[in-house]
C-alpha positions in Angstrom: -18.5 113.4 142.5 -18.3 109.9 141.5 -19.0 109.9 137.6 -19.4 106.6 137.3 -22.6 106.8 139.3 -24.2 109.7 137.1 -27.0 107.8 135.7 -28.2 106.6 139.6 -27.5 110.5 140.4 -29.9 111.2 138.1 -32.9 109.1 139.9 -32.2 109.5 143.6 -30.0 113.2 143.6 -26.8 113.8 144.9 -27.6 113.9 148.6 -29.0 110.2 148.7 -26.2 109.4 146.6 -23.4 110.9 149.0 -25.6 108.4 151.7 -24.9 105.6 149.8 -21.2 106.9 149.7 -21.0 106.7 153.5 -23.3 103.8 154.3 -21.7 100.8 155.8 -22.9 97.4 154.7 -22.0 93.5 155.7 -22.7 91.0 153.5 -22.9 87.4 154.3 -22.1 84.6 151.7 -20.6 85.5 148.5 -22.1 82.0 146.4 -25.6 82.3 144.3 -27.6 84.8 146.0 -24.3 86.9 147.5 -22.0 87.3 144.6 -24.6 89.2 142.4 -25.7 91.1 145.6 -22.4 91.9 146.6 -21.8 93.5 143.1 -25.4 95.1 142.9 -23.9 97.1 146.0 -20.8 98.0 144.3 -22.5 99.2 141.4 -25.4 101.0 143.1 -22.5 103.1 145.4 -22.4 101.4 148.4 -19.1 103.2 150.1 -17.9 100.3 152.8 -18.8 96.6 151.9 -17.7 94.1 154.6 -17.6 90.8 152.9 -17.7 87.3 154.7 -16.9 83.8 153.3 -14.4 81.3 154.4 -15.1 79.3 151.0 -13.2 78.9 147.5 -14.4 78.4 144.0 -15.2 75.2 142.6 -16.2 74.0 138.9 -19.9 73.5 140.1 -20.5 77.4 140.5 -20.1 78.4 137.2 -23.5 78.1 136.6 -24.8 80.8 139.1 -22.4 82.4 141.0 -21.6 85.7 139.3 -17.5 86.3 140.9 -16.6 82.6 139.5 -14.6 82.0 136.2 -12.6 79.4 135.0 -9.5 81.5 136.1 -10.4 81.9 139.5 -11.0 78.5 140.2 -9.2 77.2 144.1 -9.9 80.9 144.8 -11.4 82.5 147.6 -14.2 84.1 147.2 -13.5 86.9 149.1 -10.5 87.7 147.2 -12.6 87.5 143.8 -14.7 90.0 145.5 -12.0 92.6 146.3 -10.0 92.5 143.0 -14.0 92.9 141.2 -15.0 96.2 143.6 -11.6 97.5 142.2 -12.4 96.7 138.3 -15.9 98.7 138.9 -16.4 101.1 141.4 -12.5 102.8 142.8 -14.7 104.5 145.3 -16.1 101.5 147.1 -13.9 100.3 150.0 -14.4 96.4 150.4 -13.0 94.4 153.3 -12.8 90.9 153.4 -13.3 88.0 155.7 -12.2 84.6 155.1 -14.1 83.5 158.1 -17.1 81.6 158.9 -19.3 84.0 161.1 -20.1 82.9 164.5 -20.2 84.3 168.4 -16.8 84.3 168.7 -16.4 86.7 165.9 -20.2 88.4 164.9 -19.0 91.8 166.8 -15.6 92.3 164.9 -16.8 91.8 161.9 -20.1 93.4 162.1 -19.1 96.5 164.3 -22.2 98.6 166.1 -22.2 101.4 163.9 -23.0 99.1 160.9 -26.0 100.3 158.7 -27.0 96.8 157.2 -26.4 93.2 156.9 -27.1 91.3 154.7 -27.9 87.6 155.2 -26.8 85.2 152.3 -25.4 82.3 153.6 -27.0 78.7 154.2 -25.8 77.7 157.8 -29.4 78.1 160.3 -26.9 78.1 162.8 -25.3 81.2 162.0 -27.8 83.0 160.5 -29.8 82.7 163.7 -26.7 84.2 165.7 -26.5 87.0 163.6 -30.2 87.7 163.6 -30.1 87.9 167.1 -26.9 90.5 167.2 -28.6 92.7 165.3 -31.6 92.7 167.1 -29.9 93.1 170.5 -28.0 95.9 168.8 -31.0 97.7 166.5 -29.2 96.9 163.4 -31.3 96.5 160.5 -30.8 93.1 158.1 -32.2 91.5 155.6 -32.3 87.7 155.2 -32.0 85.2 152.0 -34.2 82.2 152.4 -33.6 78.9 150.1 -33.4 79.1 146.2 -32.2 76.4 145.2 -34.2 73.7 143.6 -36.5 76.4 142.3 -37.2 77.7 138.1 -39.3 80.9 138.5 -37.4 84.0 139.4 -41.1 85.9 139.5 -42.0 83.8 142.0 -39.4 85.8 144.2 -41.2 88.0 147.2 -40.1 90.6 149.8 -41.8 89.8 153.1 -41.6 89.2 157.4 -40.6 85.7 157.9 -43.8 85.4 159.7 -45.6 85.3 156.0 -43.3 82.5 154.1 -44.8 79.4 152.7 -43.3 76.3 150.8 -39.5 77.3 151.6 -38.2 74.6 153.7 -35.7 76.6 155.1 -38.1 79.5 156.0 -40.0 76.5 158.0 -37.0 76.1 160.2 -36.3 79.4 160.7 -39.5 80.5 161.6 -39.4 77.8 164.1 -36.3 78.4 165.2 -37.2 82.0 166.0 -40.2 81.7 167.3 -38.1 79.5 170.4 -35.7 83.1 170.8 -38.4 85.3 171.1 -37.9 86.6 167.8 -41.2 87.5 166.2 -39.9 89.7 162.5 -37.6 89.5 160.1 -37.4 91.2 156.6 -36.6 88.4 154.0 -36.2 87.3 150.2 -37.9 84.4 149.7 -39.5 82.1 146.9 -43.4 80.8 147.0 -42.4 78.4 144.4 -42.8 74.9 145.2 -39.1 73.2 145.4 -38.7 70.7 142.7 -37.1 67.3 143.6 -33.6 67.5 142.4 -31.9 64.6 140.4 -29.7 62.2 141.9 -26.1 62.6 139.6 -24.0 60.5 141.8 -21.0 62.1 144.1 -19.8 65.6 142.1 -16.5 65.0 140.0 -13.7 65.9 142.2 -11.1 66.8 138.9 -10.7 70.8 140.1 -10.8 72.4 143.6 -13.1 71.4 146.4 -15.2 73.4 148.4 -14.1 74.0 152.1 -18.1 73.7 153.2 -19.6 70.4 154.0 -23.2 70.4 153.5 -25.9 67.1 154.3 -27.4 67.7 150.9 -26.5 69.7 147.3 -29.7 71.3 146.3 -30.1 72.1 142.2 -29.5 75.4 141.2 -29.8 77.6 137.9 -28.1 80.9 136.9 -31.2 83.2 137.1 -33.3 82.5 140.9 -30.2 83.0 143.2 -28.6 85.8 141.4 -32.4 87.5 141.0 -32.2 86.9 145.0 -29.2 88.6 144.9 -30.5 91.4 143.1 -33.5 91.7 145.4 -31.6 92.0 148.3 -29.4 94.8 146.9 -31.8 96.9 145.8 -33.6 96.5 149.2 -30.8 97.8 151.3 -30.2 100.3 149.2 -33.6 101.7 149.3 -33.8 101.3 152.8 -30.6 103.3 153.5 -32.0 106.5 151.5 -35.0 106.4 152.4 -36.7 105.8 149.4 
């Protein structure tokens, strides 16, 4: 069974990696921290990958996000991800979402008998909201916190929200959960200190532009969001066999 995925075979057995062959898995975001996840999961044997992102490629993600090329700029992301699973892994069964996830959609896409999420988007709105649903519904998740404006990949840590210092976006969360009762979460987060990014001006506006309007761009490199991305991955699929 599945050739490809001899060398994994050989670490975990074949009966953890016919679980990984059923497990179902949503992931969040497919930018930085989601597109090297997303194909961590392929590659590790991940059978049914639910991927979400309502966004396109744009020059500026070259230099981290691991589904971007110059020949897919003005593409969604989600359709990068689908026509990659295919290249590398024929027995992974991706579905895609060009949606932003929110109440009026969480239970569609991430059905009940789901076995993880995974949370790599930026919006504290929605992450909140999905926290929440899979709390209320005992399905297990892991969340990415801020890496941008960071240099050390090493400085990346698996722990409870509770524990996170120096991420700003950690400080809102924990805040935010604390006021819904929410008192654990399992998350990737960074204790570096975030640098203070330059100010370049407005980005060039010569290729596609991105569908997401955010209050501020942070900086970014090519190796602390996809190591982030890696992280996550290789968290889930622990989890799922037990290891």
């Amino acid at each position: 069974m599945q050739h490809e995925l001899r060398r994994t075979q050989m670490l975990i057995g074949e009966e953890n990696l016919n679980k990984l062959h059923k497990a179902k898995v949503v992931l969040l975001g497919l930018g930085g921290v989601g597109g090297t996840c997303f194909e961590t999961l392929v590659r590790g044997g991940v059978g049914f990958i639910s991927v979400v992102d309502n966004d396109i490629f744009t020059l500026s993600n070259l230099n981290r996000q691991l589904l971007s090329s110059y020949d897919n700029l003005g593409q969604y992301k989600v359709d990068a991800a689908l026509e990659r699973a295919s290249k590398i892994n024929r027995y992974c069964q991706v579905t895609g979402f060009k949606e932003f996830i929110g109440l009026d959609n969480i239970e569609r896409i991430i059905p009940k008998d789901t076995d993880y999420v995974i949370d790599a988007i930026d919006t504290v709105t929605s992450k909140l909201e999905v926290i929440a649903y899979c709390r209320d519904n005992g399905i297990p998740m892991i969340s990415s916190m801020g890496t941008g404006n960071k240099l050390d990949p090493t400085k990346l840590v698996v722990t409870d929200i509770t524990k996170t210092t120096m991420c700003p976006l950690a400080k809102v969360m924990r805040k935010e959960l604390k006021r819904r009762g929410i008192g654990s979460l399992k998350v990737v987060y960074s204790t570096e200190k975030p640098l203070v990014p330059l100010d370049l001006g407005e980005e060039n506006q010569d290729g596609p532009v991105s569908r997401l309007k955010k209050r501020s761009t942070p900086g970014s490199t090519s190796f602390v969001p996809p190591t982030a991305g890696i992280i996550l991955a290789g968290e889930v699929i622990n989890s799922l066999i037990g290891s």
